[in-house]
N, CA, C and O atoms as a Tinker XYZ file with bonds, in Angstrom:
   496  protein
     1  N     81.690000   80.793000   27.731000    73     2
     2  CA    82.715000   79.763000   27.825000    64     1     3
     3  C     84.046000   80.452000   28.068000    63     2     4     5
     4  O     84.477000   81.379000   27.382000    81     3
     5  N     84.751000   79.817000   29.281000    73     3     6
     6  CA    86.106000   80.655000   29.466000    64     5     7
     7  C     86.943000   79.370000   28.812000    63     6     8     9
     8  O     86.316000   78.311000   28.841000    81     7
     9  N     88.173000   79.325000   28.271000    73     7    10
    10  CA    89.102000   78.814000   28.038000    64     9    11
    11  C     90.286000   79.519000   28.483000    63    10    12    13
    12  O     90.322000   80.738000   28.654000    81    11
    13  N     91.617000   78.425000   28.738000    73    11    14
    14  CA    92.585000   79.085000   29.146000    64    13    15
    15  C     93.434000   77.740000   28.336000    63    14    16    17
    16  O     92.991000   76.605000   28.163000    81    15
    17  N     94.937000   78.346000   27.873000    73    15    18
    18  CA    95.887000   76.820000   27.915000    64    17    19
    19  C     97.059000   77.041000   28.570000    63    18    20    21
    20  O     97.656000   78.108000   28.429000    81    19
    21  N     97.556000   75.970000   29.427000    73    19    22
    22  CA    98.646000   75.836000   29.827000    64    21    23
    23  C     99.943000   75.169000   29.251000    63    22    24    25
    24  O    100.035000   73.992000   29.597000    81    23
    25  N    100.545000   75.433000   28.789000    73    23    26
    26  CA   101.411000   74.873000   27.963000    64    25    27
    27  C    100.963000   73.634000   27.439000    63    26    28    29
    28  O    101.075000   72.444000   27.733000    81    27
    29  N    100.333000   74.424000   26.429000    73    27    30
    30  CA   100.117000   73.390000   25.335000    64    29    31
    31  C     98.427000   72.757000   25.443000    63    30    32    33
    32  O     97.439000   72.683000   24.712000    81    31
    33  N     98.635000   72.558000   26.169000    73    31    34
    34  CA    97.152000   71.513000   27.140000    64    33    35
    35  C     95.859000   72.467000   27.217000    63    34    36    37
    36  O     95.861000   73.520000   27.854000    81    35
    37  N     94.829000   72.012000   26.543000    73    35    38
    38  CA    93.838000   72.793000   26.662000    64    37    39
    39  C     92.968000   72.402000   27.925000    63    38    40    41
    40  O     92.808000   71.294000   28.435000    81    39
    41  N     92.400000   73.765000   28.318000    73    39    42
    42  CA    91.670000   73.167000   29.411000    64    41    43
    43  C     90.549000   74.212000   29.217000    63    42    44    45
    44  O     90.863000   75.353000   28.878000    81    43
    45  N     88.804000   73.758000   29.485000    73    43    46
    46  CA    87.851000   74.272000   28.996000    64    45    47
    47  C     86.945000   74.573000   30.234000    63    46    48    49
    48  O     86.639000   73.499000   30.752000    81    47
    49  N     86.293000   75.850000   31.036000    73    47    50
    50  CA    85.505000   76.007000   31.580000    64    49    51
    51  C     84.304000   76.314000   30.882000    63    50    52    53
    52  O     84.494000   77.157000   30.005000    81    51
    53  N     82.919000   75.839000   30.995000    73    51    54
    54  CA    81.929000   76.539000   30.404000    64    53    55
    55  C     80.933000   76.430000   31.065000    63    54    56    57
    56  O     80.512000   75.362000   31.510000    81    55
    57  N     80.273000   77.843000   31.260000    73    55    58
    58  CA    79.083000   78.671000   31.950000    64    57    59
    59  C     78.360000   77.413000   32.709000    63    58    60    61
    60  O     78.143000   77.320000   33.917000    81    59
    61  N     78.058000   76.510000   31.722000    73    59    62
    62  CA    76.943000   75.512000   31.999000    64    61    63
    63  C     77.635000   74.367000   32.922000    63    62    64    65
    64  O     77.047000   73.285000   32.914000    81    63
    65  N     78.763000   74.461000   33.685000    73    63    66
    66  CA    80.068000   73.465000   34.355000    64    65    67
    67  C     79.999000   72.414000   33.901000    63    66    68    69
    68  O     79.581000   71.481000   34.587000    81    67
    69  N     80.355000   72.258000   32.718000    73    67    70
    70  CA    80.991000   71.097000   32.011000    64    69    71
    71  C     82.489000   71.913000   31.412000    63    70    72    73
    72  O     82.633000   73.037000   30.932000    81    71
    73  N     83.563000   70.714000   31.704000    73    71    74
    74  CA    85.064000   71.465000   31.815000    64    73    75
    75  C     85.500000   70.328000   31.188000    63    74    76    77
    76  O     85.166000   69.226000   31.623000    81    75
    77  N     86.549000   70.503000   29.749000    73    75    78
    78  CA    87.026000   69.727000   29.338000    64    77    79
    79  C     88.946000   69.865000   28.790000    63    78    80    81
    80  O     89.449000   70.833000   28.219000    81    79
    81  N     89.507000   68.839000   29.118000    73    79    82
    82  CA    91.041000   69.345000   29.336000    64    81    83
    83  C     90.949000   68.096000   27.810000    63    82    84    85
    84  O     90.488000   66.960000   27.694000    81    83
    85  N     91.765000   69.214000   26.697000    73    83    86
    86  CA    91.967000   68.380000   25.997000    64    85    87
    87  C     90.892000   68.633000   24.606000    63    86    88    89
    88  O     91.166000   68.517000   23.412000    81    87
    89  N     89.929000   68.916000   25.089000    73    87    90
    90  CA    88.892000   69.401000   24.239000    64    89    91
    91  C     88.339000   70.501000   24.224000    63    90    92    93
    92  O     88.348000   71.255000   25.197000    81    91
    93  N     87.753000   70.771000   23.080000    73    91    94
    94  CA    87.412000   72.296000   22.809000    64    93    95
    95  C     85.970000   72.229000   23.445000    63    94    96    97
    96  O     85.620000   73.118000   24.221000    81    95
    97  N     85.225000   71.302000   23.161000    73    95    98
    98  CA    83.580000   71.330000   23.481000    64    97    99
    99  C     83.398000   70.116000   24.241000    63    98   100   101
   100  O     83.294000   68.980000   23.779000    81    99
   101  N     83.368000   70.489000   25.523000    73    99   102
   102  CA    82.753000   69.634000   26.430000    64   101   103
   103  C     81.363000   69.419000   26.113000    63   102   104   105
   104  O     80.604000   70.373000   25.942000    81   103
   105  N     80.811000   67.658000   25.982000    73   103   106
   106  CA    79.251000   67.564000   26.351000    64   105   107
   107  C     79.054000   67.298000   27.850000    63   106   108   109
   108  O     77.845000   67.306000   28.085000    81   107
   109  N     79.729000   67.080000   28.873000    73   107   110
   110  CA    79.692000   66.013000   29.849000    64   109   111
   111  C     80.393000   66.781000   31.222000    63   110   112   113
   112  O     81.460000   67.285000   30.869000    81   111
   113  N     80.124000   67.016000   32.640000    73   111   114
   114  CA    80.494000   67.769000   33.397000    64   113   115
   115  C     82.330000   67.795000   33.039000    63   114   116   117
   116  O     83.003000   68.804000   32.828000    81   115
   117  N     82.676000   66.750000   33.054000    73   115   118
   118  CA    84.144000   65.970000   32.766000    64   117   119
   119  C     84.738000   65.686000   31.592000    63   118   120   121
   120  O     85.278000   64.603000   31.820000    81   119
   121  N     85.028000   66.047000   30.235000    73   119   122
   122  CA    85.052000   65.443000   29.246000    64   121   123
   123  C     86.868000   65.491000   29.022000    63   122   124   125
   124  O     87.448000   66.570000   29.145000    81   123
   125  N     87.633000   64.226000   28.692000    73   123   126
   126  CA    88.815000   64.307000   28.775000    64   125   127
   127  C     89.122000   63.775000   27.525000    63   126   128   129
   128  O     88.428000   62.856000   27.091000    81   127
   129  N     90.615000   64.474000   26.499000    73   127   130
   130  CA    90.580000   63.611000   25.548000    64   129   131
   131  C     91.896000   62.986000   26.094000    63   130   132   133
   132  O     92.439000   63.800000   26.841000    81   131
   133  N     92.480000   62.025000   26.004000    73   131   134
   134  CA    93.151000   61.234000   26.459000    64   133   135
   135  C     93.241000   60.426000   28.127000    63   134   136   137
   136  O     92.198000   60.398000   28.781000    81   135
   137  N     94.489000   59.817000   28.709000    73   135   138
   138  CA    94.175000   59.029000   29.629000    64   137   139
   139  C     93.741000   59.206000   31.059000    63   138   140   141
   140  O     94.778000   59.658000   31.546000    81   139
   141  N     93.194000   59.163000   31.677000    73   139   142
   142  CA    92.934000   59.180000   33.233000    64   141   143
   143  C     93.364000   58.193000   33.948000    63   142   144   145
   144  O     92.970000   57.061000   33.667000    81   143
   145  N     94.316000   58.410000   35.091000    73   143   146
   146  CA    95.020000   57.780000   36.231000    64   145   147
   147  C     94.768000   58.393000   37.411000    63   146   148   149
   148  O     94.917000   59.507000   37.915000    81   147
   149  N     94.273000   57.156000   37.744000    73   147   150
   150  CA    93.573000   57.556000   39.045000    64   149   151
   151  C     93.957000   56.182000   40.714000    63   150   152   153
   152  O     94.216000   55.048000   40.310000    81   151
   153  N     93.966000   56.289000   41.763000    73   151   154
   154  CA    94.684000   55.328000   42.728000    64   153   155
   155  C     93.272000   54.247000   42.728000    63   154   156   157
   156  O     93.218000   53.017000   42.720000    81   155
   157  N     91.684000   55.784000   42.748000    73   155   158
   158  CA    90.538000   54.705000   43.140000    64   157   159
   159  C     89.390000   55.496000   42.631000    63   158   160   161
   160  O     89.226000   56.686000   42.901000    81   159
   161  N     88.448000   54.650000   41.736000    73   159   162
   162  CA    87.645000   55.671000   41.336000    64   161   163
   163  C     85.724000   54.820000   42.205000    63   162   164   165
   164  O     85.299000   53.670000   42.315000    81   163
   165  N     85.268000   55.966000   42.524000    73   163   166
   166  CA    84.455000   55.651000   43.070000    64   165   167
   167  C     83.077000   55.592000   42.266000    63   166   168   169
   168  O     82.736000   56.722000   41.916000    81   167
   169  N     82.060000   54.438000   41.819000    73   167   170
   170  CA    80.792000   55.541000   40.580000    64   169   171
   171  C     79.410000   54.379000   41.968000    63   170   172   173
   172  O     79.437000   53.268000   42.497000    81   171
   173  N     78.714000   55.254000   41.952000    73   171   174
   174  CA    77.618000   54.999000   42.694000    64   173   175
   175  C     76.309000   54.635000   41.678000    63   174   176   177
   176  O     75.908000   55.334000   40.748000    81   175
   177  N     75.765000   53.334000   42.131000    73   175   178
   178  CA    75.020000   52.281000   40.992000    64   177   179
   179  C     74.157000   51.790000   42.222000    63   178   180   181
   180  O     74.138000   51.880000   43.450000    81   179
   181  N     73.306000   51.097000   40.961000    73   179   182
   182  CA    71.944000   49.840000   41.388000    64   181   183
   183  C     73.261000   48.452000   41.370000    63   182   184   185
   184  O     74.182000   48.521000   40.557000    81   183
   185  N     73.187000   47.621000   42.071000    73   183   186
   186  CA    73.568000   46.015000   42.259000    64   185   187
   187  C     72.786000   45.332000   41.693000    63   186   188   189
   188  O     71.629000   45.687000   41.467000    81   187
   189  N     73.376000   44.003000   41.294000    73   187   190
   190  CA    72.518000   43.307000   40.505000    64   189   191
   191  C     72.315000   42.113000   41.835000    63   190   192   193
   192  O     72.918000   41.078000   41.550000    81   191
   193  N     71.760000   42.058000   42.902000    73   191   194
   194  CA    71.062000   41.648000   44.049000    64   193   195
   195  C     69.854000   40.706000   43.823000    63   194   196   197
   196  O     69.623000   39.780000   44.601000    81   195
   197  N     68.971000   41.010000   42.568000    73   195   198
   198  CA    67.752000   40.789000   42.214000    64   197   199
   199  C     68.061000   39.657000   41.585000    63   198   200   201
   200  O     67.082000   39.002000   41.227000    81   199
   201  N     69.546000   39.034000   41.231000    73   199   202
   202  CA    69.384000   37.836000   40.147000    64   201   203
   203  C     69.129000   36.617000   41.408000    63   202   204   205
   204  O     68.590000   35.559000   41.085000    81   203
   205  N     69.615000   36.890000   43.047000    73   203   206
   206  CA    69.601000   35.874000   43.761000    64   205   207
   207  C     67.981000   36.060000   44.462000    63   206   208   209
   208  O     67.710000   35.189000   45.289000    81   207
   209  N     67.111000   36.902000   44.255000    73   207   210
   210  CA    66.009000   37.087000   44.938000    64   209   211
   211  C     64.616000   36.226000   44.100000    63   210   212   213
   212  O     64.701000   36.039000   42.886000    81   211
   213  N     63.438000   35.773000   44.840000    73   211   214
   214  CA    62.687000   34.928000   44.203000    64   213   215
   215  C     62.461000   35.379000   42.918000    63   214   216   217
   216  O     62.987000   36.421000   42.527000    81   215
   217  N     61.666000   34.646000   42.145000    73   215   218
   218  CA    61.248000   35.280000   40.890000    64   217   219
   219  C     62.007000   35.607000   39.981000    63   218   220   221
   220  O     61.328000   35.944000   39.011000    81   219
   221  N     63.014000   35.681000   39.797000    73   219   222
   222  CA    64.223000   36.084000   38.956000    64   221   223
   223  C     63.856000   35.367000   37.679000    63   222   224   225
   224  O     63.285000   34.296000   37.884000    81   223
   225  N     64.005000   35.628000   36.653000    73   223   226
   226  CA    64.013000   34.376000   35.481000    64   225   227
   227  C     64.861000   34.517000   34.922000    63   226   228   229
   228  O     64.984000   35.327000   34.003000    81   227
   229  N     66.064000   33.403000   35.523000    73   227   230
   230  CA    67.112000   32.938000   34.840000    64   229   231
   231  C     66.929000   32.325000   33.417000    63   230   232   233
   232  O     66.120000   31.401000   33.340000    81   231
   233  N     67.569000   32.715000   32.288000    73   231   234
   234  CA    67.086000   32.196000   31.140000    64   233   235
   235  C     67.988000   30.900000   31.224000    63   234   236   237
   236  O     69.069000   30.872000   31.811000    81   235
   237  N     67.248000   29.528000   30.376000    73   235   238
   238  CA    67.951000   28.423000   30.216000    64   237   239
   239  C     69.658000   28.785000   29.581000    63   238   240   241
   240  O     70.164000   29.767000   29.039000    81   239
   241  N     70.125000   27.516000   29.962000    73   239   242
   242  CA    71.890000   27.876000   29.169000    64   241   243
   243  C     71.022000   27.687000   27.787000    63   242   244   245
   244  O     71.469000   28.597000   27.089000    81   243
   245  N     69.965000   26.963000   26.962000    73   243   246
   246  CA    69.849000   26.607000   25.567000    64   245   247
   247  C     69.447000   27.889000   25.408000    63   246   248   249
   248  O     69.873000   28.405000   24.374000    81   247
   249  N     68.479000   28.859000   26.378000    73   247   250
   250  CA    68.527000   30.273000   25.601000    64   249   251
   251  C     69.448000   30.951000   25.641000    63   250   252   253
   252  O     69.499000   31.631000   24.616000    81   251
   253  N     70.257000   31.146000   26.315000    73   251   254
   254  CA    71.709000   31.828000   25.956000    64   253   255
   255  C     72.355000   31.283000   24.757000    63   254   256   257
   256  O     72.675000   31.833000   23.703000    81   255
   257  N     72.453000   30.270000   25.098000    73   255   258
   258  CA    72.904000   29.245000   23.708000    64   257   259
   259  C     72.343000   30.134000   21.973000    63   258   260   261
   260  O     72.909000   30.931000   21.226000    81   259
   261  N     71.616000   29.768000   21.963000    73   259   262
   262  CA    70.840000   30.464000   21.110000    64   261   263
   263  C     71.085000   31.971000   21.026000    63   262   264   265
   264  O     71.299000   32.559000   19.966000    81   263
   265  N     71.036000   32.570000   22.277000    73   263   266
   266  CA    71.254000   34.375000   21.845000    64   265   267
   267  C     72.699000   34.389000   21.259000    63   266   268   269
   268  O     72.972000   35.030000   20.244000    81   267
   269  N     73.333000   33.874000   21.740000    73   267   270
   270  CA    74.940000   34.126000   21.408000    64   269   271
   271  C     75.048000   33.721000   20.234000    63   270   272   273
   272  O     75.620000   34.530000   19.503000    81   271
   273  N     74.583000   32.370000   19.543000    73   271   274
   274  CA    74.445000   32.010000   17.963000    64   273   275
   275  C     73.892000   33.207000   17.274000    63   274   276   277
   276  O     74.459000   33.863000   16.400000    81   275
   277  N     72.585000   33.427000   17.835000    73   275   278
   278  CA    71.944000   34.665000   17.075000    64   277   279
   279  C     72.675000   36.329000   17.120000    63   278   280   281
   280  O     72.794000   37.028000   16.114000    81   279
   281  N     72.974000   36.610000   18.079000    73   279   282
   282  CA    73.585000   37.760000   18.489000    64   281   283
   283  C     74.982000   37.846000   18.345000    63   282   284   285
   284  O     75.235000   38.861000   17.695000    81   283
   285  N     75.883000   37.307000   18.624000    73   283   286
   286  CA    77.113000   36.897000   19.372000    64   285   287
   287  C     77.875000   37.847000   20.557000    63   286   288   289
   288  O     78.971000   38.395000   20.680000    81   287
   289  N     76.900000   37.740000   21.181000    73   287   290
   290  CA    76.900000   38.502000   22.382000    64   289   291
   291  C     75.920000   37.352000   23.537000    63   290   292   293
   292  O     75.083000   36.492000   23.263000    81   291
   293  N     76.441000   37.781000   24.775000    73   291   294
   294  CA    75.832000   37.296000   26.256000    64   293   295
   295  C     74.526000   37.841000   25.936000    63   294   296   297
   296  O     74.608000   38.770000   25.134000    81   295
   297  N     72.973000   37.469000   26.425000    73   295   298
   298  CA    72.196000   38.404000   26.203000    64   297   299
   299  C     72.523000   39.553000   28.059000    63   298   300   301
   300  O     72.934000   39.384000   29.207000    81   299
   301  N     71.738000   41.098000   26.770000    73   299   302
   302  CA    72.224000   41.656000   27.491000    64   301   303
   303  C     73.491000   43.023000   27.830000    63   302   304   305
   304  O     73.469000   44.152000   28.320000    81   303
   305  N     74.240000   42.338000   27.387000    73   303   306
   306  CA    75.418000   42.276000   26.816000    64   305   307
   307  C     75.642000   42.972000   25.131000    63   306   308   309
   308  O     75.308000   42.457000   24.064000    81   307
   309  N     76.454000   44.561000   25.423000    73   307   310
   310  CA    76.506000   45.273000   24.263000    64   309   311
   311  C     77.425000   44.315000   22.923000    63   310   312   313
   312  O     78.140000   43.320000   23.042000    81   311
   313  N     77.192000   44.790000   22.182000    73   311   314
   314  CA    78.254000   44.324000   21.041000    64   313   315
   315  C     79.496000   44.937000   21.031000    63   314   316   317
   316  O     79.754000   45.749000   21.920000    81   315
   317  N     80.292000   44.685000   20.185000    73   315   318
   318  CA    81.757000   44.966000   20.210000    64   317   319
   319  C     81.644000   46.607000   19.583000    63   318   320   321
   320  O     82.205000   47.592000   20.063000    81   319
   321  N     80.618000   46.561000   18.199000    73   319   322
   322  CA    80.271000   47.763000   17.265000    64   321   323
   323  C     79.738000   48.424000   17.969000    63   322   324   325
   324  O     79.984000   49.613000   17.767000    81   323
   325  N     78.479000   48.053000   19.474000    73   323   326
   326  CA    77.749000   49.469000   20.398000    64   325   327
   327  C     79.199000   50.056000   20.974000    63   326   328   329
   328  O     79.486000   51.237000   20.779000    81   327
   329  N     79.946000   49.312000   21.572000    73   327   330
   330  CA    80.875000   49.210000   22.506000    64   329   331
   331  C     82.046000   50.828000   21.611000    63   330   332   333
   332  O     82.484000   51.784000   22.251000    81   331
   333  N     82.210000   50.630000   20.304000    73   331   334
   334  CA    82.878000   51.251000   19.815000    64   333   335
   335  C     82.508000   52.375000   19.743000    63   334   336   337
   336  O     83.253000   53.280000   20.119000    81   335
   337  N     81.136000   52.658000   19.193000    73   335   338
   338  CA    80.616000   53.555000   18.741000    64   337   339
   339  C     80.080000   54.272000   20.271000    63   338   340   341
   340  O     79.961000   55.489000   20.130000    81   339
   341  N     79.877000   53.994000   21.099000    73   339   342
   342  CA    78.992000   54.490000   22.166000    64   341   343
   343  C     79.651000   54.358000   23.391000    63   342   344   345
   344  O     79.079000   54.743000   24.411000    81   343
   345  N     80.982000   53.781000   23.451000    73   343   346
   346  CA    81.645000   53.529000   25.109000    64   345   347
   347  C     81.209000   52.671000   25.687000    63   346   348   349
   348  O     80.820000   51.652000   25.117000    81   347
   349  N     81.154000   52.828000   26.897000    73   347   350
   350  CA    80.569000   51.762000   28.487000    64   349   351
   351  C     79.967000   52.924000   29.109000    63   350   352   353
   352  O     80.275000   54.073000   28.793000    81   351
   353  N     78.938000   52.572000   30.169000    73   351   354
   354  CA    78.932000   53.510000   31.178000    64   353   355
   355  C     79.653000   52.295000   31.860000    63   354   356   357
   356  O     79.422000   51.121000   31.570000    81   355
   357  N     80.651000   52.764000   32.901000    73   355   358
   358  CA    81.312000   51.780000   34.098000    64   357   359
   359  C     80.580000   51.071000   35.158000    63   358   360   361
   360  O     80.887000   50.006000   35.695000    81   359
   361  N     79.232000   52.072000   35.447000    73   359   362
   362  CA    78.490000   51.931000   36.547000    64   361   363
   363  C     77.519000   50.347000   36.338000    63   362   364   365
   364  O     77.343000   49.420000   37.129000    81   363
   365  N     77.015000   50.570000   34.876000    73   363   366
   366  CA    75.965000   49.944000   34.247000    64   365   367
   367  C     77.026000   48.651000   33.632000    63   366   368   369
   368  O     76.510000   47.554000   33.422000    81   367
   369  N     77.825000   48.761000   33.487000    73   367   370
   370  CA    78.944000   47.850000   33.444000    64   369   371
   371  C     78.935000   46.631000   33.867000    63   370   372   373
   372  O     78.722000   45.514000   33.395000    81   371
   373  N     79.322000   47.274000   35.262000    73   371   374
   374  CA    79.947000   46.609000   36.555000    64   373   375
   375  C     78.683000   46.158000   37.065000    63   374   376   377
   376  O     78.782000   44.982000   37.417000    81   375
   377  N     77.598000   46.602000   37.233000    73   375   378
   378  CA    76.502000   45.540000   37.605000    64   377   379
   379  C     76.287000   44.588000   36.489000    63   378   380   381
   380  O     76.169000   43.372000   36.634000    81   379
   381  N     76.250000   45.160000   35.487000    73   379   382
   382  CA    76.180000   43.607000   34.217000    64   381   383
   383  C     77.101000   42.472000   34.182000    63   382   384   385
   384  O     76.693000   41.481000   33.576000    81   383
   385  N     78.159000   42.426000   34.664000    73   383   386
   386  CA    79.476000   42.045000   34.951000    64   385   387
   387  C     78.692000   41.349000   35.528000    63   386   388   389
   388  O     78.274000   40.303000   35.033000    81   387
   389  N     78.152000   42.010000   37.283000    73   387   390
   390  CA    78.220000   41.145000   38.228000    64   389   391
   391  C     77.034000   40.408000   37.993000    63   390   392   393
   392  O     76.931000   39.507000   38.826000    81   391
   393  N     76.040000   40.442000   37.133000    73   391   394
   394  CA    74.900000   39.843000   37.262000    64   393   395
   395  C     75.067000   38.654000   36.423000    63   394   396   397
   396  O     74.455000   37.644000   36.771000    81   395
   397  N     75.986000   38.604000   35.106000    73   395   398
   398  CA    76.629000   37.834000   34.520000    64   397   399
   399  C     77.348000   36.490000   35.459000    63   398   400   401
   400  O     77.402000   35.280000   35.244000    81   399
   401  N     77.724000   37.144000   36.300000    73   399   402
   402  CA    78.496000   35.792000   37.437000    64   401   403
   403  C     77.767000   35.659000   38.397000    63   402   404   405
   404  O     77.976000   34.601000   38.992000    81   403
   405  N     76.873000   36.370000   38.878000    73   403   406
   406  CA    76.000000   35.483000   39.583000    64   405   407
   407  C     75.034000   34.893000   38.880000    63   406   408   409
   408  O     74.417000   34.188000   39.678000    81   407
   409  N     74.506000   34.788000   37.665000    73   407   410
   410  CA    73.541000   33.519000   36.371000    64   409   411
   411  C     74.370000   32.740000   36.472000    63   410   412   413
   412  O     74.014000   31.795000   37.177000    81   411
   413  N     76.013000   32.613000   35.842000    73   411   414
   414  CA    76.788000   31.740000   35.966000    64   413   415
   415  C     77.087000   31.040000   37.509000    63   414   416   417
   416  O     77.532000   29.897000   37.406000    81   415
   417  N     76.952000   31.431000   38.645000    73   415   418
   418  CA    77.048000   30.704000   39.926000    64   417   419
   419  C     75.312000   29.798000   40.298000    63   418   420   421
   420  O     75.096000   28.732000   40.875000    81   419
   421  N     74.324000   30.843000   39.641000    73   419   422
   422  CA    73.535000   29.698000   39.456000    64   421   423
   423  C     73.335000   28.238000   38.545000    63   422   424   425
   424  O     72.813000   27.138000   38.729000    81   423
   425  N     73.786000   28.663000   37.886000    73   423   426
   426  CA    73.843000   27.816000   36.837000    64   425   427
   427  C     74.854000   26.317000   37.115000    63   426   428   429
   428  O     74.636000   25.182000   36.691000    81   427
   429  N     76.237000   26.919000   38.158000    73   427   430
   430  CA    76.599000   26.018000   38.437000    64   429   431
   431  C     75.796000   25.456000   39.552000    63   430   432   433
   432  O     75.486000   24.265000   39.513000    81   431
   433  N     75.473000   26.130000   40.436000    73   431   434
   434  CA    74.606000   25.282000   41.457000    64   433   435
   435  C     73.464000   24.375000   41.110000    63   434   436   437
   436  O     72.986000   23.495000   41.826000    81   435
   437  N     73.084000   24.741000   39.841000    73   435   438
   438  CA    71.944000   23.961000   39.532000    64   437   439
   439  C     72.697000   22.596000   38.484000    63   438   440   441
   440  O     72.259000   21.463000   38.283000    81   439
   441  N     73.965000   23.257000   37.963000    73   439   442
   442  CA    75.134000   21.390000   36.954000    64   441   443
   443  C     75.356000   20.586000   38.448000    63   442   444   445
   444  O     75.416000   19.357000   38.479000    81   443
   445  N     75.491000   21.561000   39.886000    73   443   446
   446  CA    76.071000   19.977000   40.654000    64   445   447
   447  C     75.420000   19.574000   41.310000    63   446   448   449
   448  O     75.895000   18.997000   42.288000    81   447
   449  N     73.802000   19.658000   41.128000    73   447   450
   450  CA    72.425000   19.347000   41.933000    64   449   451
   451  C     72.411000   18.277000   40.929000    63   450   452   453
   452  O     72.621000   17.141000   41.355000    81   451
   453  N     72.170000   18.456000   39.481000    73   451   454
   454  CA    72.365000   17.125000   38.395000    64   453   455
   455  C     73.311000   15.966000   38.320000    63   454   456   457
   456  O     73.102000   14.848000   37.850000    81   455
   457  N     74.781000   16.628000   39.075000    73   455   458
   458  CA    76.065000   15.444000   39.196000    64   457   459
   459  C     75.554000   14.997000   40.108000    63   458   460   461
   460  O     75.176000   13.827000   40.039000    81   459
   461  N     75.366000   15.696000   41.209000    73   459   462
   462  CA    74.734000   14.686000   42.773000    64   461   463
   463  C     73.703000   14.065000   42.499000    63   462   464   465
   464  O     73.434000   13.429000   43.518000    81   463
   465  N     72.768000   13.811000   41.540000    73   463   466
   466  CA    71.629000   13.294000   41.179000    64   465   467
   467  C     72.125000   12.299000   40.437000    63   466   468   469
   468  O     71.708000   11.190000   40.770000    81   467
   469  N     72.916000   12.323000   39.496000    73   467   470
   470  CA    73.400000   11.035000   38.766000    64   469   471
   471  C     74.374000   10.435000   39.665000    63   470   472   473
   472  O     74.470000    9.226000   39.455000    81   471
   473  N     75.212000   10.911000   40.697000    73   471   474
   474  CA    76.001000    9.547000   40.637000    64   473   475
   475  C     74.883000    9.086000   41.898000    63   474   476   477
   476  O     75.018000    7.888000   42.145000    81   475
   477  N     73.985000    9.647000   42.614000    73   475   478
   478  CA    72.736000    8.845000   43.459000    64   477   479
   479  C     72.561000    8.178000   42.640000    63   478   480   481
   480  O     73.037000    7.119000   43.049000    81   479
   481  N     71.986000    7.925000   41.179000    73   479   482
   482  CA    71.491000    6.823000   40.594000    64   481   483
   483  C     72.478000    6.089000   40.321000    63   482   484   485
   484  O     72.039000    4.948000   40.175000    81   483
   485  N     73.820000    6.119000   40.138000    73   483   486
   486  CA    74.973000    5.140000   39.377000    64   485   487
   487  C     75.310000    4.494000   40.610000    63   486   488   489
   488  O     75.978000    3.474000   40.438000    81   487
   489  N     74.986000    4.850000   42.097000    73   487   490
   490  CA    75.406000    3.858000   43.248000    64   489   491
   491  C     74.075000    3.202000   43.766000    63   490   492   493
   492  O     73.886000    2.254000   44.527000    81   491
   493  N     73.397000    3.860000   43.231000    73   491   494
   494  CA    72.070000    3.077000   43.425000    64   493   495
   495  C     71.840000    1.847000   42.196000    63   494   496
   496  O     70.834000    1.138000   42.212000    81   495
């Protein structure tokens, strides 16, 4: 392990290239203790593509309903205590994110298939 500091600021090379500014023991190629500013960060992932493809099993809103009573969480969806204790990955994130709003865009497509169905019967 080489270390060097620059005024003040630690910065960590080690054998195995994990480099950490800020910390003494990197676990992670990157390990930073404080903030990162950045213009655009790029992380390469799976899409959540599969919630619009056949077969999907959208769970009912009453089972969500239910997980969130039971859990209080989205299912799916870490807790506030994983969240603390364990971070995000961003990658795994951001597809949960997006798979989250596309259930919710089904979900609406399937409330205004039911409005168009009732007011057919209320003019009928």
């Amino acid at each position: 392990q080489r270390q060097m500091c620059i005024r003040d600021r630690q910065f960590v090379f080690q054998t195995n290239g994990n480099m950490g500014i800020g910390i003494a023991n990197p676990k992670n190629k990157l390990d930073v203790n404080g903030t990162i500013r950045a213009k655009e960060v790029k992380v390469e992932s799976e899409w959540a593509d599969f919630v619009f493809k056949k077969g999907y099993n959208l769970p009912t809103l009453e089972e969500v309903e239910q997980h969130i009573e039971e859990k209080g969480t989205l299912p799916g969806v870490p807790s506030e205590k994983e969240v603390k204790a364990n971070g995000v990955n961003l990658a795994e994130t951001d597809v949960l994110l997006l798979q989250k709003i596309e259930e919710l865009t089904l979900y609406i497509i399937e409330l205004k298939q039911e409005i168009e169905d009732l007011k057919s019967q209320v003019n009928n």
